[in-house]
C-alpha positions as CSV (number, residue, x, y, z in Angstrom):
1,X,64.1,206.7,71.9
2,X,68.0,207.2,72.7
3,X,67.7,204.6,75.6
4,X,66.3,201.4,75.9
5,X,62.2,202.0,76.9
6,X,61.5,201.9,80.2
7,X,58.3,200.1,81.5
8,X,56.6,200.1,84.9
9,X,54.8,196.9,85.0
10,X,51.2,197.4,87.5
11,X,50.7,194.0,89.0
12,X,49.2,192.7,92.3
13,X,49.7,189.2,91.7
14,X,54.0,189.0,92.3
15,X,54.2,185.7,90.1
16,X,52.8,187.4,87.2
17,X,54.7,190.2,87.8
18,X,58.0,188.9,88.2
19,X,56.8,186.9,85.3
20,X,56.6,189.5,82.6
21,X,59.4,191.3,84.0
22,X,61.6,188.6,83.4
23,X,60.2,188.1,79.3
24,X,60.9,191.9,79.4
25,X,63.9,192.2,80.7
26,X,65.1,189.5,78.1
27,X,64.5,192.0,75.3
28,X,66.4,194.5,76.7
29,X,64.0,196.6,77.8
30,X,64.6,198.5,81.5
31,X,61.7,197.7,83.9
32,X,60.2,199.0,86.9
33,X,57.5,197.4,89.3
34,X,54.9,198.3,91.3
35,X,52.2,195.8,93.2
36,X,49.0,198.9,93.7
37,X,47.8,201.8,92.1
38,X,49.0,204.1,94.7
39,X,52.8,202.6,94.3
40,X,52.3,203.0,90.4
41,X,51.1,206.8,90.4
42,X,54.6,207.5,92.4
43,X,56.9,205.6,90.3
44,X,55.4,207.5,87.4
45,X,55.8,211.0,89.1
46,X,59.2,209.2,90.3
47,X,60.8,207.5,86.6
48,X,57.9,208.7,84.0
49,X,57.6,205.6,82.0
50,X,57.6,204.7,78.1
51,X,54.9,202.3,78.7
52,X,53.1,201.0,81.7
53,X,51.6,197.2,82.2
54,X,48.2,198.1,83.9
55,X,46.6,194.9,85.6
56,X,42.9,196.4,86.3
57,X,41.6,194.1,88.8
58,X,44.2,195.1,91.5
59,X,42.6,196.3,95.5
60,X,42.4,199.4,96.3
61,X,42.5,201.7,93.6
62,X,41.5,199.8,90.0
63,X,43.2,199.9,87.0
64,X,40.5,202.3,85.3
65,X,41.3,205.0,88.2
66,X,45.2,204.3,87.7
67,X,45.0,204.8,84.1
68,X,42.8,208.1,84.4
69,X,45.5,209.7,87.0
70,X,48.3,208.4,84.5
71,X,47.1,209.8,81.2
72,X,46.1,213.4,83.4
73,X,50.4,213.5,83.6
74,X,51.7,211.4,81.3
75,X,51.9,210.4,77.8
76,X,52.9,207.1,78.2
77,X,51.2,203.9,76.7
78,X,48.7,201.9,78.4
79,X,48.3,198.4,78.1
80,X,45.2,197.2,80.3
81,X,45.5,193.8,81.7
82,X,42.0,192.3,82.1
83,X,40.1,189.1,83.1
84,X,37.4,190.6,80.9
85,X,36.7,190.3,77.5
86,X,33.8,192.6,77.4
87,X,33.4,195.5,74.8
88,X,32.2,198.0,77.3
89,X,34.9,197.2,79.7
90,X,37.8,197.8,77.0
91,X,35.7,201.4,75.6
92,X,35.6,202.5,79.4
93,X,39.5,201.5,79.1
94,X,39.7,203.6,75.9
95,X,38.0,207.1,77.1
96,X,39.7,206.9,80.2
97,X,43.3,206.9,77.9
98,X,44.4,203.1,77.6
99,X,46.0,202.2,74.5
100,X,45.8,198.4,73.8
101,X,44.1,195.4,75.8
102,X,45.4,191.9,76.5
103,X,42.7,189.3,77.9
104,X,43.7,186.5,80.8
105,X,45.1,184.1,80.4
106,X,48.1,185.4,77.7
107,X,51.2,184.2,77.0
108,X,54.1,186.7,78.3
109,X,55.7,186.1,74.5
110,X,52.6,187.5,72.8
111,X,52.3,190.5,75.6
112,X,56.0,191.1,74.6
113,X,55.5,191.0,71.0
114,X,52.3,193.3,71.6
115,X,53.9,196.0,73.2
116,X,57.3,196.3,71.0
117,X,54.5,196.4,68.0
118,X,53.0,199.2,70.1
119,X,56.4,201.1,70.6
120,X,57.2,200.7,67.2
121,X,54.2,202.1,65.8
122,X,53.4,205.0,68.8
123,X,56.2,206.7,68.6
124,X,59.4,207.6,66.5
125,X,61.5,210.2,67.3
126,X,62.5,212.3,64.2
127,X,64.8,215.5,65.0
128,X,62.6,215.3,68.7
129,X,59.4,215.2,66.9
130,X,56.8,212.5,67.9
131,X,55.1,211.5,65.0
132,X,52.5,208.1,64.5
133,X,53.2,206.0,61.4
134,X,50.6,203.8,60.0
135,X,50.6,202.7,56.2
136,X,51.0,205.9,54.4
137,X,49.5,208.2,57.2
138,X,52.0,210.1,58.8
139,X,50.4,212.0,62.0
140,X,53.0,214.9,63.5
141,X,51.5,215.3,67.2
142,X,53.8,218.3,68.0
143,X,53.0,220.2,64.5
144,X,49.5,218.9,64.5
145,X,50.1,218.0,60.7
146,X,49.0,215.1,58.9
147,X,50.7,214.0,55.8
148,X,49.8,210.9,52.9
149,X,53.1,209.9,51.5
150,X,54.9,213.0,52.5
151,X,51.5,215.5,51.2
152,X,50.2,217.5,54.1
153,X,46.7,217.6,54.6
154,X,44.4,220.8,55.4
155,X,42.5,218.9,58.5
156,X,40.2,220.7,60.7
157,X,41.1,220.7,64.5
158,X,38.2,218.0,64.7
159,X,38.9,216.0,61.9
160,X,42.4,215.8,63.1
161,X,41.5,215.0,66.6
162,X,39.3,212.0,64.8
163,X,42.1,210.9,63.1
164,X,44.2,210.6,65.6
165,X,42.3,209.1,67.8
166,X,41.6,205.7,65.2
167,X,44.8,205.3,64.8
168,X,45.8,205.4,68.3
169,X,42.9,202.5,68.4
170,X,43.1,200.6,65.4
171,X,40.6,197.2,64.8
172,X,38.7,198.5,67.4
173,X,34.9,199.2,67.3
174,X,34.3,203.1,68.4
175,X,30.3,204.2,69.2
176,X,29.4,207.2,68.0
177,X,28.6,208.2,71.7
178,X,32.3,207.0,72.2
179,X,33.5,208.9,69.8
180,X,31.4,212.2,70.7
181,X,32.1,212.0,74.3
182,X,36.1,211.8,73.6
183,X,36.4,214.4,70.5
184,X,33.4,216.9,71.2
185,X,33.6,216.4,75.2
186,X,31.2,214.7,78.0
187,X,29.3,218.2,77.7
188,X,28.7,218.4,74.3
189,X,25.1,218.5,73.9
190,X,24.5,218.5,69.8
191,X,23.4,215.2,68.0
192,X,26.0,212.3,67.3
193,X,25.1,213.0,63.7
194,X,27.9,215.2,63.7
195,X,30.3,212.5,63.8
196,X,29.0,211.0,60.9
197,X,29.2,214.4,59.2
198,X,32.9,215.1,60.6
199,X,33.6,211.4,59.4
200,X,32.7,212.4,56.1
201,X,34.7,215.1,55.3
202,X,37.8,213.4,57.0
203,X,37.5,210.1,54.4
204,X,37.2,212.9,51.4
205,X,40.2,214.6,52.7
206,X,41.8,211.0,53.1
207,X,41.3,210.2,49.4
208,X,42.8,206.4,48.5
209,X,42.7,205.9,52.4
210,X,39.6,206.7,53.4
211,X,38.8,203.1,53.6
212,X,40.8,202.7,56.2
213,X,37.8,204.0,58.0
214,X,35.3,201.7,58.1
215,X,31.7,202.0,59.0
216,X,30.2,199.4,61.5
217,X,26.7,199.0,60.6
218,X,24.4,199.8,63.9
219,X,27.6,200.3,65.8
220,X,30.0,202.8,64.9
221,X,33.6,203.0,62.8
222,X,36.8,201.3,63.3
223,X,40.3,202.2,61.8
224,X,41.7,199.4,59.9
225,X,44.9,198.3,60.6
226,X,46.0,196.7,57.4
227,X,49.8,195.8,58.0
């Protein structure tokens, strides 16, 4: 990015708010506020942000509905802010578009650290290409290329759709189901066998990386994040 990120921080609570805001704001970062849902949707039709704070226990509309509008308009990244620590909860974050979770209570300094991590690893402008970096996988969203230490690979629209969506989630357990409803669509009828079968050929394809996919026995597959 040629400026500083801008991030709209989505926040009933005004002590928290302010309080993140000002950790923020200490890295340099440019920061908007908003206290509801309905204030957030305009201030991202308003000043689109790099990266929005999502608080989803806010009255009125809830952070799941907020993130759903956001990611219908708006590429930006989502970090959910949650009193929950359930699995479900964060996969319902995940298919609606979120990108990372942070649990209450956190420490603004870890939250900080969190999202310039997520920044630095989202999104790199190369010649105004956005491209995702991790390890030796290079992912070119506009070319819809993928590339192991600078060789392209010959992906399938599917198999690049699954590739990008582990690394937009890495460490994190994905269902079959999960993955099937996101990839394939909520209408997709056929049997979530064909994940394991699109899985497959993506890990071939991947050759000394495929192990970066990982199978979680009686639950699904997670990308590992090994930096």
């Amino acid at each position: 990015m040629a400026k500083q990120p801008l991030i709209l921080i989505v926040e009933d609570e005004r002590r928290m708010r302010e309080l993140i805001a000002d950790y923020l704001e200490e890295e340099g970062f440019e920061i908007s506020q908003a206290d509801n849902g309905y204030e957030a949707l305009d201030q991202v039709r308003l000043h689109p942000p790099d990266l929005v704070v999502l608080d989803i226990m806010m009255p009125g509309m809830d952070g799941f509905e907020v993130c759903k509008h956001i990611r219908n308009h708006s590429k930006a990244i989502i970090v959910m802010l949650t009193a929950k620590s359930e699995e479900e909860d964060k996969l319902h974050g995940y298919e609606l578009g979120a990108d990372d979770y942070v649990t209450k209570p956190f420490s603004p300094k870890v939250l900080t650290a969190k999202i310039k991590a997520l920044l630095n690893r989202w999104i790199s402008q190369e010649d105004g290409d956005q491209r995702i970096k991790n390890q030796d996988i290079e992912i070119d969203e506009k070319a819809h290329e993928v590339y192991i230490r600078g060789e392209l690979l010959e992906l399938s629209p599917k198999e690049y759709d699954l590739l990008l969506f582990f690394t937009d989630h890495p460490n994190v357990v994905l269902t079959r189901d999960a993955l099937l409803d996101r990839i394939w669509g909520m209408d997709y009828y056929g049997d979530v066998r064909t994940v394991d079968t699109h899985i497959k050929r993506l890990r071939k394809k991947l050759g000394d990386k495929a192990d970066c996919i990982q199978t979680v026995r009686g639950n699904g597959y997670k990308f590992q994040d090994k930096r």
